[in-house]
N, C-alpha and C positions, 0 to 999 in steps of 0.2 A: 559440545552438545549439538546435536542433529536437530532440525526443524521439529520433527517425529517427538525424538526427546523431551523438547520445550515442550510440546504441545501436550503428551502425556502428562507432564509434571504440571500442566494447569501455567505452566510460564506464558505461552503463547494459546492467546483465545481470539476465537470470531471477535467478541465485543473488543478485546485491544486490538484487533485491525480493522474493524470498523469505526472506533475512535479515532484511528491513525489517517483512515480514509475521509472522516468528516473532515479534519483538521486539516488536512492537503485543501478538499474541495470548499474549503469558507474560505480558504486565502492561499495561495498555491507561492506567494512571495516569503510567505513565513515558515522557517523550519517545522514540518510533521515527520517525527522520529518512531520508529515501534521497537520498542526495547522489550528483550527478554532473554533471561537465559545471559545477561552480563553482554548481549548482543545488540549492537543500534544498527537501524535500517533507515535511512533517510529518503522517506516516500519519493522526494522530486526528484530524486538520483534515480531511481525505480521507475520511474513514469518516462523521465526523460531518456534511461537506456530502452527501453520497446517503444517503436516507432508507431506501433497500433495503439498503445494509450497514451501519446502526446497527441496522435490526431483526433480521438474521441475526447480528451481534454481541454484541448483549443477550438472545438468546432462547437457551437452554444444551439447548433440545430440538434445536436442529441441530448438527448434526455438525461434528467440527474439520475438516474437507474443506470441507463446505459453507461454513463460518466465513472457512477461508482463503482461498476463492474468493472470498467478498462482498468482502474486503479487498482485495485480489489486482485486484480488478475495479474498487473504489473509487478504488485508488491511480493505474492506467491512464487511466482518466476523467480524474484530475485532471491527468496529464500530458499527454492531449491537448487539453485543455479549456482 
């Protein structure tokens, strides 16, 4: 199943990866997973392969916007990559 797929089928929604993003950015130690489509994604694996959303992640001068977007955009990458 294609990202596309998921997303048609109602498997993969904005609000389950902005779940997935809260749950990285309350505690980044604890497993946040975004399942769908029989698919798991493990947000810190996500964040930690793009080099642009570990440094918006670790840097606490940006903004929880900014933050959530670096993840948000990390976690997209990985799903179409």
């Amino acid at each position: 199943m294609t990202v596309g797929e998921a997303y048609k089928a109602k498997l993969l929604t904005w609000e389950r990866i902005d779940r997935a993003v809260s749950a990285y950015l309350a505690d980044s130690s604890k497993l946040a997973v975004l399942e769908f489509g029989g698919k798991r994604l493990d947000v810190a694996a996500a964040v930690n392969a793009n080099p642009w959303a570990r440094v918006f992640v670790s840097d606490r001068g940006f903004t929880q916007e900014q933050q959530r977007m670096a993840v948000r955009t990390a976690i997209l990458l990985e799903l179409v990559g």
